[in-house]
C-alpha positions in Angstrom: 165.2 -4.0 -31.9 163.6 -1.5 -29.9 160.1 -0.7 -27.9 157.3 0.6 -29.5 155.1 3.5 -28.9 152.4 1.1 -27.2 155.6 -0.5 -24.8 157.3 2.8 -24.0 153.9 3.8 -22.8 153.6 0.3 -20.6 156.5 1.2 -19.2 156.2 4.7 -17.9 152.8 3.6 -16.4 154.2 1.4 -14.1 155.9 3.9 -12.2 152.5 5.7 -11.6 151.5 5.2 -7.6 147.7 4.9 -6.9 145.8 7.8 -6.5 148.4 9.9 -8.4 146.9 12.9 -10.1 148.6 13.1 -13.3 148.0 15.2 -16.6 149.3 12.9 -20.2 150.9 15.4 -22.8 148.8 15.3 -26.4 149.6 12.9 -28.4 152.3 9.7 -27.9 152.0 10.4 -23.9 148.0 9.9 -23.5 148.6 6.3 -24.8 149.7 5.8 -20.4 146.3 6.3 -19.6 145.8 2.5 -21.5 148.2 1.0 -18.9 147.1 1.0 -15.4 148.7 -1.6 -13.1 146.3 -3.8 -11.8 145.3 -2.4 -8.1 146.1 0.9 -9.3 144.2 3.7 -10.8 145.8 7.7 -11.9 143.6 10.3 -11.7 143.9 11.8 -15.1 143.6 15.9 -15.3 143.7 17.6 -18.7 144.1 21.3 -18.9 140.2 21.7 -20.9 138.9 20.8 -17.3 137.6 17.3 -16.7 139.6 15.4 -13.6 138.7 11.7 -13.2 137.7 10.5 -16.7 138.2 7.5 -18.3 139.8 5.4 -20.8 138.9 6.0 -24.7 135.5 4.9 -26.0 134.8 2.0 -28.4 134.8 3.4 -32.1 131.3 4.3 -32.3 130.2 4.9 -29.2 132.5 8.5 -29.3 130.8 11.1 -27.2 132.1 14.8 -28.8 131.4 16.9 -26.3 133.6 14.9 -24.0 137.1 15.2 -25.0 140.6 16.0 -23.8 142.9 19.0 -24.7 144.3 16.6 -27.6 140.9 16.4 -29.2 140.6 12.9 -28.1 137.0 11.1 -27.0 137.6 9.9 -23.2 134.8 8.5 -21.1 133.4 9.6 -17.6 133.7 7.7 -14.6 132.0 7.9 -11.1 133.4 11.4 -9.3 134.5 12.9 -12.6 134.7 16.4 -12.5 134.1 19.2 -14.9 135.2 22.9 -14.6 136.3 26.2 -16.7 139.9 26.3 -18.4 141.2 28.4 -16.0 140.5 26.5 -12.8 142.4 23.6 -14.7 145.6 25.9 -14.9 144.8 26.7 -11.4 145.4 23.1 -10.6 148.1 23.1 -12.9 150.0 26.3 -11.3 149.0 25.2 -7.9 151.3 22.1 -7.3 148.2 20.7 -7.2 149.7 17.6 -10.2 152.2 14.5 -9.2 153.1 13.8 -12.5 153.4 15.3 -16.0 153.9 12.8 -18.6 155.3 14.8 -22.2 156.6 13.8 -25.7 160.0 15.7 -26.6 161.9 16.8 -29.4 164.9 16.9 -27.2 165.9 16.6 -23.3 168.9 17.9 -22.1 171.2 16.2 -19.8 170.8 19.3 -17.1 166.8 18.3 -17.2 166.1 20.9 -19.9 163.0 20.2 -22.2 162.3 21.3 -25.7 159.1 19.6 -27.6 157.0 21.8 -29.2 157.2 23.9 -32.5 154.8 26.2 -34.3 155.9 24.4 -37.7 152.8 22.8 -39.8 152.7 19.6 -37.4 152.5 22.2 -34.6 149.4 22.9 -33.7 148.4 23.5 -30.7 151.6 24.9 -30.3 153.0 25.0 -26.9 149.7 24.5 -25.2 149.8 24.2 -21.8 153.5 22.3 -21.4 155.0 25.4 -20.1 152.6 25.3 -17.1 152.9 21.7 -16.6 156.7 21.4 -16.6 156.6 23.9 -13.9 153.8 22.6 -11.9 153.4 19.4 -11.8 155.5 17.4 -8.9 157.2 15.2 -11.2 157.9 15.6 -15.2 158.9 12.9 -16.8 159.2 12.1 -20.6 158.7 9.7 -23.1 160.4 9.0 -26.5 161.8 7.5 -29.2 165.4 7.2 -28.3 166.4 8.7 -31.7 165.2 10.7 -34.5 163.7 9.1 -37.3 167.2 10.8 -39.4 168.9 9.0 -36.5 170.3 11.9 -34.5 170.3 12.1 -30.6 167.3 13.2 -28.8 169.1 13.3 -25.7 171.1 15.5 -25.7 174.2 17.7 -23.8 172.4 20.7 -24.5 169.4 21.5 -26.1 169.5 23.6 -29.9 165.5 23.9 -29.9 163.0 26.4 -28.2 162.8 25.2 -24.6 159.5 24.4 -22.9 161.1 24.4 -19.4 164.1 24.6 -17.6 165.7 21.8 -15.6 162.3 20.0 -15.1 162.7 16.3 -16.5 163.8 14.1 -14.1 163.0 10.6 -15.3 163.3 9.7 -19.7 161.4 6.5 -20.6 162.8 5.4 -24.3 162.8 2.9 -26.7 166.1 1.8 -25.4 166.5 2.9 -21.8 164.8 4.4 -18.8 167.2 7.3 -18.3 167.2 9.7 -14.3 168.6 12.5 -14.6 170.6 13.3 -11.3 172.7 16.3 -10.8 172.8 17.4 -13.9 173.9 14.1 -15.5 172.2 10.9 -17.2 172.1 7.9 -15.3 171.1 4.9 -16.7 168.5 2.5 -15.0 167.3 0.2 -17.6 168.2 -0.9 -20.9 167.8 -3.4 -23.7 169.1 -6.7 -22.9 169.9 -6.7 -27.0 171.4 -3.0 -26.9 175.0 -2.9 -25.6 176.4 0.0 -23.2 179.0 1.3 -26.2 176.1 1.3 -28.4 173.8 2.8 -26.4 175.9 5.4 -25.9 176.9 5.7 -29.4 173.2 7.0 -29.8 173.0 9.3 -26.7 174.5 12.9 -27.2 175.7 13.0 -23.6 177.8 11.0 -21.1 175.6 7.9 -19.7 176.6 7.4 -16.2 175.8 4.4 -14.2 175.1 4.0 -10.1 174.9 0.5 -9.5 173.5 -2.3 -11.7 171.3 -1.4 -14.9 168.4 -3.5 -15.1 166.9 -5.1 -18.3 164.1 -2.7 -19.7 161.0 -5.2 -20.3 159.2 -5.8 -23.6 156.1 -6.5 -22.5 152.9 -7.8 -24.5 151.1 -5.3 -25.1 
């Protein structure tokens, strides 16, 4: 048993304070923008320059030329704000982000990142994760705990192109919430179903604990 996609997602939202100004990697990591905790709202960024839009539209009532880097139709809300590419990387380079929320390939336990690839699933490419993992306040990743062969995606070191150096500091999975502190993984949350030997048996580094590891929650959603 393990947490979908949709749950990982749930999960990582809830760490997301109020106000927060936070940019959702392409793909698995703009499913967050789905989960605000009630009394709270992000203010979502994305690097083709809108700041302040909404969740996705119904099907049907798409509007094209409003969409994020990943292609995807988002809606406006009151205050939303539109400007060129390069005053989003401004933002980007600035500090001016709390949060960056990205998919991985691998993370390493020294807060290394490696997730994208120029294979044919990799387009765009890198995009604009180099910037983010650099300037954004906080990165924090979110994953399936394995590959789909079954191998470790966290890792001791990474073997795959890496998008940043020492930037993760947080790992939301389908088994665990994972910090990593000084160069080490320290586990927060697991499974209630998943023991500690076999948790470890699918990490590729030490797990270390610092105090009590809470049950990760399955929520409904």
């Amino acid at each position: 048993m393990k947490l979908s996609p949709t749950q990982i997602a749930w999960r990582a939202a809830q760490d997301i304070a109020d106000g927060a100004y936070v940019n959702l990697g392409i793909g698995f990591p703009e499913l967050v923008a789905k989960f605000q905790p009630p009394g709270r709202q992000a203010i979502f960024h994305t690097e083709n320059g809108i700041l302040g839009f909404g969740e996705a539209p119904a099907p049907g009532q798409e509007d094209w030329d409003l969409i994020n880097a990943g292609k995807k139709a988002v809606t406006i809300r009151p205050g939303t704000a539109f400007f060129h590419h390069a005053d989003s990387f401004a933002m980007v380079r600035g500090g001016h982000l709390d949060v960056a929320i990205l998919g991985a390939y691998e993370v390493a336990e020294t807060g290394d990142l490696a997730n994208w690839s120029t294979g044919p699933k990799g387009v765009p490419a890198v995009g604009g994760a180099m910037d983010l993992v650099h300037g954004a306040k906080r990165v924090a990743v979110i994953t399936d705990h394995t590959t789909k062969e079954g191998r470790p995606k966290l890792v001791r070191r990474c073997t795959l192109p890496l998008t940043g150096v020492g930037c993760v500091t947080r790992v939301y999975t389908s088994l665990a919430v994972i910090d990593i502190v000084g160069g080490r993984f320290v586990l927060r949350e697991k499974l209630a179903s998943v023991g500690l030997g076999e948790l470890q048996s699918l990490t590729g580094a030490e797990l270390h604990l610092q105090g009590p590891v809470a049950d990760l929650i399955m929520a409904e959603v």
